[in-house]
N, C-alpha and C positions, 0 to 999 in steps of 0.2 A: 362072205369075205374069205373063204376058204381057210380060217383058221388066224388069219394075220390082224392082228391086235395095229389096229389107232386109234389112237389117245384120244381123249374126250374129258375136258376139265369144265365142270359145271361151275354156272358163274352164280356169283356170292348173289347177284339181283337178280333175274330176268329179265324185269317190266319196270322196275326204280335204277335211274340211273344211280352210281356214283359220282361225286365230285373231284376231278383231277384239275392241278395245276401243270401250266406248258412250264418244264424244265429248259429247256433249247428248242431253237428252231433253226431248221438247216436248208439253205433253197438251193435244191440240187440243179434246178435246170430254169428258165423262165415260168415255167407254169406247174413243178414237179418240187414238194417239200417234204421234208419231216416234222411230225411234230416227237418232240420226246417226252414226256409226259409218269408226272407223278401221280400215286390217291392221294389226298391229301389226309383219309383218315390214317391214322397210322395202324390200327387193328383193320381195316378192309385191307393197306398195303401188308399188311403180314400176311394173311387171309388169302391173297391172290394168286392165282397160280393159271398157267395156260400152255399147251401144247403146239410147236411149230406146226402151219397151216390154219389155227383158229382164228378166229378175226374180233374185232370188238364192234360193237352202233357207238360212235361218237354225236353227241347231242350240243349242239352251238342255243344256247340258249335263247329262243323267241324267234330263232328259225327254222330247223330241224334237224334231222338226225341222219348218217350215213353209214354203212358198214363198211369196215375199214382195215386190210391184214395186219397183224402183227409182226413187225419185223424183227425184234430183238431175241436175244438168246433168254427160255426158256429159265437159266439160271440165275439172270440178276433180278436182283428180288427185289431193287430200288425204281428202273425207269421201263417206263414200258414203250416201245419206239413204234411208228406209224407213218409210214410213206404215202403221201397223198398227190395226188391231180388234181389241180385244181378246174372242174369243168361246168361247175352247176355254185346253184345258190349256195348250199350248205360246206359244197369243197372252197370256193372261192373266200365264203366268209371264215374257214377256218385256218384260210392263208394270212389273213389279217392277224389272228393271235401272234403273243409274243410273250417271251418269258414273264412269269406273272401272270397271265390272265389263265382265268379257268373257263373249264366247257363238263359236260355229263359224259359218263363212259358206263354202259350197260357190256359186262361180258365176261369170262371169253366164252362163244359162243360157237358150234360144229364141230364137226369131226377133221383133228387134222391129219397128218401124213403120219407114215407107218416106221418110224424111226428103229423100234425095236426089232424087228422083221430087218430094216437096211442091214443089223451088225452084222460085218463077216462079209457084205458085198461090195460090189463097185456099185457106185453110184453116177446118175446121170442126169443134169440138172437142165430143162430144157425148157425156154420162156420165151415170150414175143413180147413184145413191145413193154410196157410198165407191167408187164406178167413177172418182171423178177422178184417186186415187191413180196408177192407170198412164199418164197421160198429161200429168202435173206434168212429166214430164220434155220433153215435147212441147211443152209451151207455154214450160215455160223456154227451149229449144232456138229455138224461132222468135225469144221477146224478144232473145237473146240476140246474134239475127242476123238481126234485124228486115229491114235492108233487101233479103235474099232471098227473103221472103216476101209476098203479096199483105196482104189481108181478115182478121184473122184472130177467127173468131167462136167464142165460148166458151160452151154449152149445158147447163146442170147443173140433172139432174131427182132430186127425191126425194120419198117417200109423204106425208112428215111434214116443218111447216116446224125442227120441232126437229131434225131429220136433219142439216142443211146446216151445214157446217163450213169454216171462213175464209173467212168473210164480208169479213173487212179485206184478205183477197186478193182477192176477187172485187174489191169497190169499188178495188184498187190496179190491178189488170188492166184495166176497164171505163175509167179515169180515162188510160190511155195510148194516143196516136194509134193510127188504124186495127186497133183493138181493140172488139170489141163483147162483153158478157157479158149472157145471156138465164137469167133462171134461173124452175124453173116445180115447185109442191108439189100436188099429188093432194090435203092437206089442208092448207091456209094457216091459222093465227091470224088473229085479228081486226087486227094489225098488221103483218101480213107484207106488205110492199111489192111483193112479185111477184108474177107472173102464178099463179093459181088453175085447176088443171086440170092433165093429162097434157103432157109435157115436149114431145111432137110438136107442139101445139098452139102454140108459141111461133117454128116454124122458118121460117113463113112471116113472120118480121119478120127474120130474118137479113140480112145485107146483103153483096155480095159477087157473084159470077157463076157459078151455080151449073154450067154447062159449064166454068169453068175451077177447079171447087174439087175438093181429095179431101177425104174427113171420115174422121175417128176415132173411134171409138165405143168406152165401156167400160159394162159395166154390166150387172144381168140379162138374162137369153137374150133372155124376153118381149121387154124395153123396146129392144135390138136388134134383134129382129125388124119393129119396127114402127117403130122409124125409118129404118133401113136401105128398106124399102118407099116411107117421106114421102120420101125424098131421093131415091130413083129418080120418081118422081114428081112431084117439082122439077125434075127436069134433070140428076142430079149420076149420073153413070157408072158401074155397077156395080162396073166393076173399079178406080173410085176409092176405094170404099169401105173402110175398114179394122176390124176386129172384132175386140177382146183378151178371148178363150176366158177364160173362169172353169170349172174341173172339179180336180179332187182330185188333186193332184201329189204324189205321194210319193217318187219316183227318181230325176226330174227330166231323165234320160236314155233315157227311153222302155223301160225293163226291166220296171217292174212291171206296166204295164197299167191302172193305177187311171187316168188321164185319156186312153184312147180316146176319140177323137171320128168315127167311122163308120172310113174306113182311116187314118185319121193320129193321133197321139200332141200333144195339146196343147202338152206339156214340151219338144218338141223339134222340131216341126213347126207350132207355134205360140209362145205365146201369142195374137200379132198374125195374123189371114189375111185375106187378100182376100175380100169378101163371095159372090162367086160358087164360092169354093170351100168354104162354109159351108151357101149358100142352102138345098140340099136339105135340110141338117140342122135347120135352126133351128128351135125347136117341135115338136120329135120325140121322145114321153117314149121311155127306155131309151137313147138314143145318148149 
């Protein structure tokens, strides 16, 4: 890791869920929610603690369990936020909850982003499709403590301009000093305001120094691969790079094997890794 410290908060259970109540529930988009979510014990919610980029297994009682990022800022000590899609049994049913009801939360679980390492830089936030969910908590983190931070630039690509989801964020982001947000659709509307074409396409209007910036990236392997390349290509440091693995997490503890990634376990050797210790991998069907 060449020296650069990410945070790693080990979770109060492993293998025993806790019990949370849904605080709010928020439907961003037709198939895209939040749930916001309390412990109910009150010694686990004192107890709890977790790093932007970690994720939690949320567990719907009698039907299963999912892994799921953490969106909220690192500092409030009451609700802990999770942005979900609803695509499968376990996301669909946990679309159904509503303030009052509970479900299991085992976590916080991986390695997340290298926050301490960002102070002092420009930062570059770059995500594809519902890839921004894991890094909500990154841009909270920097607003939140703006003036340790340089530049910091906000990049959000999707296929489709009907994909894109809080928009009134983006425009509340865009609208605060030394904040820039670039957003770019593969297929725009006839009234899509933004840039038309592939999300790389827009990074050359970034602003910032790209020898002093590290980026964050979430989002398909592909759209990864290829901006992680435009950024070395810019300027910007391999081992500044940061990469949040998407692969099939079921243990979450590195036991099952389901998210191998060449010799390491996504769940617990990831989510978050340095781009050079991915490179080999990216674009390699079977790994």
């Amino acid at each position: 890791m060449n020296g650069v410290t990410q945070v790693r908060t080990e979770p109060l259970s492993p293998t025993l869920p806790m019990t949370a109540e849904v605080v709010d529930y928020v439907q961003e988009s037709p198939s895209i929610f939040t749930l916001r979510l309390r412990l109910t014990d009150v010694v686990q919610q004192k107890a709890y603690s977790f790093a932007p980029g970690q994720f939690n297994m949320l567990y719907l009682f009698g039907v299963g369990e999912v892994p799921i990022s953490i969106v909220s800022d690192p500092q409030d000590e009451s609700l802990i936020d999770h942005t979900i899609r609803a695509v499968g049994r376990v996301t669909e049913g946990l679309a159904k909850l509503r303030p009052g009801d509970q479900l299991g939360l085992r976590g916080p679980f991986g390695r997340g982003w290298p926050m301490q390492d960002a102070e002092g830089k420009d930062v570059m936030i770059v995500t594809g499709g519902l890839g921004c969910a894991p890094v909500v908590a990154v841009i909270n983190y920097v607003l939140m403590r703006r003036q340790q931070f340089g530049q910091l630039t906000i990049i959000q690509g999707v296929k489709h301009s009907d994909e894109l989801i809080w928009r009134a964020r983006y425009d509340y982001w865009h609208s605060l000093p030394n904040t820039q947000v670039l957003i770019a659709a593969d297929h725009g509307g006839t009234l899509w305001p933004y840039h038309h074409g592939r999300v790389t396409e827009v990074f050359d209007r970034a602003k910032g120094d790209p020898a002093n910036t590290i980026s964050m990236l979430c989002g398909p392997e592909g759209m990864l691969k290829a901006a992680s390349e435009k950024l070395v290509t810019m300027g910007v440091a391999e081992q500044q790079i940061y990469l949040s693995m998407e692969r099939n997490m079921q243990c979450a503890v590195g036991h099952c094997g389901h998210c191998q990634y060449g010799a390491a376990f996504v769940c617990k050797d990831g989510p978050v890794f340095a781009y050079p210790e991915v490179k080999q991998h990216l674009g390699v069907r079977g790994i």
